[in-house]
DSSP file (Angstrom, degrees, kcal/mol; ACC not computed):
  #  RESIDUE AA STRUCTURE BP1 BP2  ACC     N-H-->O    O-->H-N    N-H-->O    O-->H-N    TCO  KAPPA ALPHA  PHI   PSI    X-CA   Y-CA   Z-CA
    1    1 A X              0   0    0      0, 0.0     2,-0.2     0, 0.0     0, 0.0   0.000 360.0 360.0 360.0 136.5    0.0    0.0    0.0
    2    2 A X        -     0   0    0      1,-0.0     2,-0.2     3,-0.0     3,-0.1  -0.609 360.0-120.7 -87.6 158.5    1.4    3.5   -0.9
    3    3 A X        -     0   0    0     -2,-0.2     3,-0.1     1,-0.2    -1,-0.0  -0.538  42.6 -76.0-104.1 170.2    1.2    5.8    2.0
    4    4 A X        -     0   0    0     -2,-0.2     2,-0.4     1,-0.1    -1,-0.2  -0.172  49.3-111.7 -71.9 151.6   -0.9    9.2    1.8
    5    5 A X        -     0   0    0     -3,-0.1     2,-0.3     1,-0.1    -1,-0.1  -0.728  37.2-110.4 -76.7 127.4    1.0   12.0   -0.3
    6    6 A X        -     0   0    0     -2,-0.4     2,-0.3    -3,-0.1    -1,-0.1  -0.426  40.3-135.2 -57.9 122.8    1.8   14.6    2.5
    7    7 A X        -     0   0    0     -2,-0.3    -1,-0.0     1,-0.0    -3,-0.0  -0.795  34.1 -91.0 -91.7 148.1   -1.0   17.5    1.0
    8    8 A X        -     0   0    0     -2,-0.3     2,-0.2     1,-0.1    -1,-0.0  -0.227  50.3-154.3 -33.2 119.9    0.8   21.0    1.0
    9    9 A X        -     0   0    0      2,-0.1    -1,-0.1    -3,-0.0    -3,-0.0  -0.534  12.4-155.4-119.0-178.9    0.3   23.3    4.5
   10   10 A X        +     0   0    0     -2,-0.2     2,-0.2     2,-0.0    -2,-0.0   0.007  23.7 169.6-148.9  45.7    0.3   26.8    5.3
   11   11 A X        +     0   0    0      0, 0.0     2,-0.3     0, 0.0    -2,-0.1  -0.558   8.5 150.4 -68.2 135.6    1.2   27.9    8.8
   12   12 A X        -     0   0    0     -2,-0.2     2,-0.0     0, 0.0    -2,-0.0  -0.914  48.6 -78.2-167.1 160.0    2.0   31.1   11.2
   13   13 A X        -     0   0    0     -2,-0.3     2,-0.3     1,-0.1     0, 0.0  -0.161  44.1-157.5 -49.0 118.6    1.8   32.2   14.1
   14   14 A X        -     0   0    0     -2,-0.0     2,-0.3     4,-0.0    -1,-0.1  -0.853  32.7-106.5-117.4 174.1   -1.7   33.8   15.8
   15   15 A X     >  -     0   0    0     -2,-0.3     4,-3.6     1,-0.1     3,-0.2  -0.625  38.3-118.4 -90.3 121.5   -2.6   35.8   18.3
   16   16 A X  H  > S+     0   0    0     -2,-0.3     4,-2.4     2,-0.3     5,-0.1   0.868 119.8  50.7 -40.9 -40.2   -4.5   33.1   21.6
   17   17 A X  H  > S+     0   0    0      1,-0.2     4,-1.8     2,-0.2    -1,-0.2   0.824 107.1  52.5 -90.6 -11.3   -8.0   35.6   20.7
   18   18 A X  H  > S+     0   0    0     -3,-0.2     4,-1.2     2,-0.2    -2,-0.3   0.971 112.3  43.2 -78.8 -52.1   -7.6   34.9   17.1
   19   19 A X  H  X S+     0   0    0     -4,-3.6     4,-3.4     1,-0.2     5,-0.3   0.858 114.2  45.9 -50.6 -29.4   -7.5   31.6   17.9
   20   20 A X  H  X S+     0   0    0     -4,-2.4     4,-1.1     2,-0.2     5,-0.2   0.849 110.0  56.1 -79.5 -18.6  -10.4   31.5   20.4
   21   21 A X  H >X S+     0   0    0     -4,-1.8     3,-2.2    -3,-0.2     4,-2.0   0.957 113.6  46.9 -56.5 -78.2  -12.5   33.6   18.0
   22   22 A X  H 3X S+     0   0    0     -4,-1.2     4,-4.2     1,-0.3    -2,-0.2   0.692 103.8  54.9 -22.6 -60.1  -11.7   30.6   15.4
   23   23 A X  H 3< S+     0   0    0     -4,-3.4    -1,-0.3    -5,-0.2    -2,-0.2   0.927 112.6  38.0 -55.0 -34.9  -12.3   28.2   17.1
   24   24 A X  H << S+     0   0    0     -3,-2.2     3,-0.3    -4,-1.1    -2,-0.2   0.988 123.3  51.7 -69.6 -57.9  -16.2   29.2   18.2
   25   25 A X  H  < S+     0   0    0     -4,-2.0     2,-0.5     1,-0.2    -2,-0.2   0.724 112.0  37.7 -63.1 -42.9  -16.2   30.4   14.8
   26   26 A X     <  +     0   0    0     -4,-4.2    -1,-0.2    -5,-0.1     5,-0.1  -0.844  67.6 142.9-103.9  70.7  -14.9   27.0   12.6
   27   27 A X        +     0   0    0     -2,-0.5     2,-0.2    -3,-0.3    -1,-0.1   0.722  48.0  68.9 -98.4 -11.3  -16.5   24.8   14.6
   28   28 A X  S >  S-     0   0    0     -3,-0.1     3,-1.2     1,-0.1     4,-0.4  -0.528  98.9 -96.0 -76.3 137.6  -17.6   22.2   11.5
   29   29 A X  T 3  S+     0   0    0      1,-0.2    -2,-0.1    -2,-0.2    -1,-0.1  -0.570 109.9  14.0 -65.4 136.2  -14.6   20.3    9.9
   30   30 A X  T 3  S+     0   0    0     -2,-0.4    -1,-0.2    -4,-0.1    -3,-0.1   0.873  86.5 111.6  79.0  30.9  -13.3   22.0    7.0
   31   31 A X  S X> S+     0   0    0     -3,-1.2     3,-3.4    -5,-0.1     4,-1.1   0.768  85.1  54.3-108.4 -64.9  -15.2   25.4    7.5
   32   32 A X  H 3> S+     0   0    0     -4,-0.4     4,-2.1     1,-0.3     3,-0.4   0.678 113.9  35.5 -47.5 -50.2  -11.4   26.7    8.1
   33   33 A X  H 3> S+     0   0    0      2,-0.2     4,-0.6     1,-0.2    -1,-0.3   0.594 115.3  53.9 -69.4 -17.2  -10.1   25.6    5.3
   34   34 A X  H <> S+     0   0    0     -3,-3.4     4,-0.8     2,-0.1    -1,-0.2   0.897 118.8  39.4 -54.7 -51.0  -13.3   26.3    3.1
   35   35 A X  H  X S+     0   0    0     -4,-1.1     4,-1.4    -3,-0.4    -2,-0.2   0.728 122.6  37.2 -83.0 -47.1  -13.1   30.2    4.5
   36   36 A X  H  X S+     0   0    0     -4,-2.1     4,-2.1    -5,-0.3     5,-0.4   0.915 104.7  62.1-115.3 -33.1   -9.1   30.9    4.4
   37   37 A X  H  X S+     0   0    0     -4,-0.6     4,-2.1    -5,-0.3    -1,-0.2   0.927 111.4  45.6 -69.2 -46.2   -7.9   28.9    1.1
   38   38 A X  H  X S+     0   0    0     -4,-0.8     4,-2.3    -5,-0.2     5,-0.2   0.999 116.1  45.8 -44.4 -55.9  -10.5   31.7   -0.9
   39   39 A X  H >X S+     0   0    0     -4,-1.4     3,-2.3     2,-0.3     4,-1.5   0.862 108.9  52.8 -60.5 -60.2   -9.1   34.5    1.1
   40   40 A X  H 3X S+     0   0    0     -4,-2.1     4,-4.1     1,-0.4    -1,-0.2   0.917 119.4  39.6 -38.0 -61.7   -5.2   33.3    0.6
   41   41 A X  H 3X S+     0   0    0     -4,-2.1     4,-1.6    -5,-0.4    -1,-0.4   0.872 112.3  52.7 -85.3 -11.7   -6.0   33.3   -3.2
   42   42 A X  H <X S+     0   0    0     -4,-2.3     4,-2.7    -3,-2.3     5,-0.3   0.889 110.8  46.6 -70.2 -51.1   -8.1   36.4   -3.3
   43   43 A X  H  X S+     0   0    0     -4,-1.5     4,-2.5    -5,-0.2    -2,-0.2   0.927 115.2  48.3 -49.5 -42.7   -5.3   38.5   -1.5
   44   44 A X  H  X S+     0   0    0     -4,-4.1     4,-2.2    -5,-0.3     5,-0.3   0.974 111.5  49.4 -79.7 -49.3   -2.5   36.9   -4.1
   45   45 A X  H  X S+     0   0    0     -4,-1.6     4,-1.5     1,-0.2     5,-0.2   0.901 111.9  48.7 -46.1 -43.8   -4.7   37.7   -7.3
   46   46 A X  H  X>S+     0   0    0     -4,-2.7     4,-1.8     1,-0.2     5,-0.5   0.854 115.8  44.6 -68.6 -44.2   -5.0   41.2   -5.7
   47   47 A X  H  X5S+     0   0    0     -4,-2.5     4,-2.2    -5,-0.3     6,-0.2   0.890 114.9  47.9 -23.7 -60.7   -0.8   41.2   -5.3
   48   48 A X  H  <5S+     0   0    0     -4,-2.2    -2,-0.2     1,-0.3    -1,-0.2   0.801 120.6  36.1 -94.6 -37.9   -0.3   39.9   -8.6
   49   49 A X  H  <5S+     0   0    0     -4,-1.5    -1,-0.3    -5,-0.3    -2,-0.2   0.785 134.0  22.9 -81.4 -25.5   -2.9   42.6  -10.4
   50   50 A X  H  <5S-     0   0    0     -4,-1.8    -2,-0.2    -5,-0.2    -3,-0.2   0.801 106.5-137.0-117.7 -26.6   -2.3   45.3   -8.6
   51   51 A X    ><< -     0   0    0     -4,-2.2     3,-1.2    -5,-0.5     4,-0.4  -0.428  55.3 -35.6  92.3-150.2    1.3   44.4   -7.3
   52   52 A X  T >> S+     0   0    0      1,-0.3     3,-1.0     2,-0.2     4,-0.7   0.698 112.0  91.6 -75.8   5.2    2.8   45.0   -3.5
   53   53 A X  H 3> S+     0   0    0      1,-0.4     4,-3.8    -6,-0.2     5,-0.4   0.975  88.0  55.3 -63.4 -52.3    0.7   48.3   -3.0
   54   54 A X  H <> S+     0   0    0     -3,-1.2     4,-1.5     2,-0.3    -1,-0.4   0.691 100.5  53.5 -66.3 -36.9   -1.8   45.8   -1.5
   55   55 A X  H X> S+     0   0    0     -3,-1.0     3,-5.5    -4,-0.4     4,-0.8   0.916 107.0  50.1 -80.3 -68.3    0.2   44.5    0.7
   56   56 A X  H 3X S+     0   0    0     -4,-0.7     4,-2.6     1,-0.3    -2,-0.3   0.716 107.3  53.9  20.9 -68.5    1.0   47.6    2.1
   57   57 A X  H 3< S+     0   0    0     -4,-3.8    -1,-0.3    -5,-0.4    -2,-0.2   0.869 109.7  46.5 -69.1 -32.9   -2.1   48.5    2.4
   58   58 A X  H << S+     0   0    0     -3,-5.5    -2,-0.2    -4,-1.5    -1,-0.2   0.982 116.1  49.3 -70.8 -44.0   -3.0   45.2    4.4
   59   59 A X  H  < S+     0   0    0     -4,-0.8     2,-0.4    -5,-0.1    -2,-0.2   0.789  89.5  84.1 -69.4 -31.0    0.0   45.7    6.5
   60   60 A X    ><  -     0   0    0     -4,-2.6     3,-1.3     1,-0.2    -1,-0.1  -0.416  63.9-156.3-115.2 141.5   -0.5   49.3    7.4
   61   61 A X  T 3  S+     0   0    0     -2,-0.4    -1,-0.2     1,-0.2     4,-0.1   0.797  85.3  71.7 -71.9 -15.2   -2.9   49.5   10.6
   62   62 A X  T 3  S+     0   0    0      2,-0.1    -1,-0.2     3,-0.0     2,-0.2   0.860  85.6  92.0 -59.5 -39.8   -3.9   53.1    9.7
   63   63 A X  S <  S-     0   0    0     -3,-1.3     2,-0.4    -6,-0.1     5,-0.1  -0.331  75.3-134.9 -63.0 128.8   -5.5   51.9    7.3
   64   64 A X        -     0   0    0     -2,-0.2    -1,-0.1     1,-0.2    -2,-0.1  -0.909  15.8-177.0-100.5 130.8   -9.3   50.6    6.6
   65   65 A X  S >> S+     0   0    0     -2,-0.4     4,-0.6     2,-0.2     3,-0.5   0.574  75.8  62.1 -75.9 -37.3   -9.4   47.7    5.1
   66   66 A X  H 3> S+     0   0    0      1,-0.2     4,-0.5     2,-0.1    -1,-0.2   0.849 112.3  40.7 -64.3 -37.8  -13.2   47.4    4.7
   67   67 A X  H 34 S+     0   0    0      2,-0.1    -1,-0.2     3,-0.1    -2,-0.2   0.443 113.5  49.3-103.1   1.3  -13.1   50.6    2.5
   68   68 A X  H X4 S+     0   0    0     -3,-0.5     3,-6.5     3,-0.1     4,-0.3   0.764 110.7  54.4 -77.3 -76.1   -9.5   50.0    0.1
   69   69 A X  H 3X S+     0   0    0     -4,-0.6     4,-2.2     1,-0.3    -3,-0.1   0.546 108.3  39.9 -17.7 -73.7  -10.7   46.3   -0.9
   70   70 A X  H 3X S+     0   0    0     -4,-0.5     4,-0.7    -5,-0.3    -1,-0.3   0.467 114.8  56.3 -61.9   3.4  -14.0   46.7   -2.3
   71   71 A X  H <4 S+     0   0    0     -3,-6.5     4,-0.7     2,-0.1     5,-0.2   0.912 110.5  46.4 -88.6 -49.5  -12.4   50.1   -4.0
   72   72 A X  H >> S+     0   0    0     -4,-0.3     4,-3.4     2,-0.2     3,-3.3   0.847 108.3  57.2 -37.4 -66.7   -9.6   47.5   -5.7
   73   73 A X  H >< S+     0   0    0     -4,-2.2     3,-5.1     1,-0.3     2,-1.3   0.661 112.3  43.4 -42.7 -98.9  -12.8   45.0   -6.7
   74   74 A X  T 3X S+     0   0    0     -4,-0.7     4,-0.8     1,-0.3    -1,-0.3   0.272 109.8  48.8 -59.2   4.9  -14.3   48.1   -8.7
   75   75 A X  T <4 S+     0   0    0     -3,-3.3    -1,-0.3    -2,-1.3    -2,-0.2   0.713 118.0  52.6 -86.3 -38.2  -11.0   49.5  -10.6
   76   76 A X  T X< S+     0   0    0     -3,-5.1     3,-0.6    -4,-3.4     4,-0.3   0.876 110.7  36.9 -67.9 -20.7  -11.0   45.8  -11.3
   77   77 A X  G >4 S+     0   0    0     -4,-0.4     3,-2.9    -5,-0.3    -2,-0.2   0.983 117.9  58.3 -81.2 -62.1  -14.6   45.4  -12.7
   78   78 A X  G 3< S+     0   0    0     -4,-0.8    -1,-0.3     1,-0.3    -2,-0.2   0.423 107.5  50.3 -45.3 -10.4  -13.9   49.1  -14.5
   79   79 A X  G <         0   0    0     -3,-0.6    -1,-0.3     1,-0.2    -2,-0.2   0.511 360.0 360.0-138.0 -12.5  -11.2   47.7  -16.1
   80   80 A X    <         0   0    0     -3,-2.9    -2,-0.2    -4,-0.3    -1,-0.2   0.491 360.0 360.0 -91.8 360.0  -12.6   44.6  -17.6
């Protein structure tokens, strides 16, 4: 019998109330990985079109996030 191919993982470090949120939050198997594998590739398409500005913009706490993203989505929609 061949033994399982190791699948590909993704780990770092959180904060003990990001975890406890998670946990309460991803309490079904597979809701984390349902929920974070979009975000992971929506954050690298946004990288890769728009280039590091975006991260920047994730990184810097000044910032609200809630109001850049959705401006990114419509320069992308505008642009198609």
């Amino acid at each position: 019998m061949t033994p399982p191919a190791n699948k590909p993982k993704f780990s770092f470090e959180i904060s003990e109330e990001q975890q406890s949120r998670a946990l309460k939050t991803f309490r079904e198997y597979g809701q984390r990985k349902a929920i974070m594998s979009p975000l992971l590739d929506e954050v690298m398409d946004l990288i890769d079109t728009h280039g590091y500005i975006v991260m920047a913009v994730l990184l810097d706490k000044k910032v609200e996030k809630k109001t850049i993203l959705p401006s990114l989505a419509k320069v992308e929609r505008m642009n198609k």
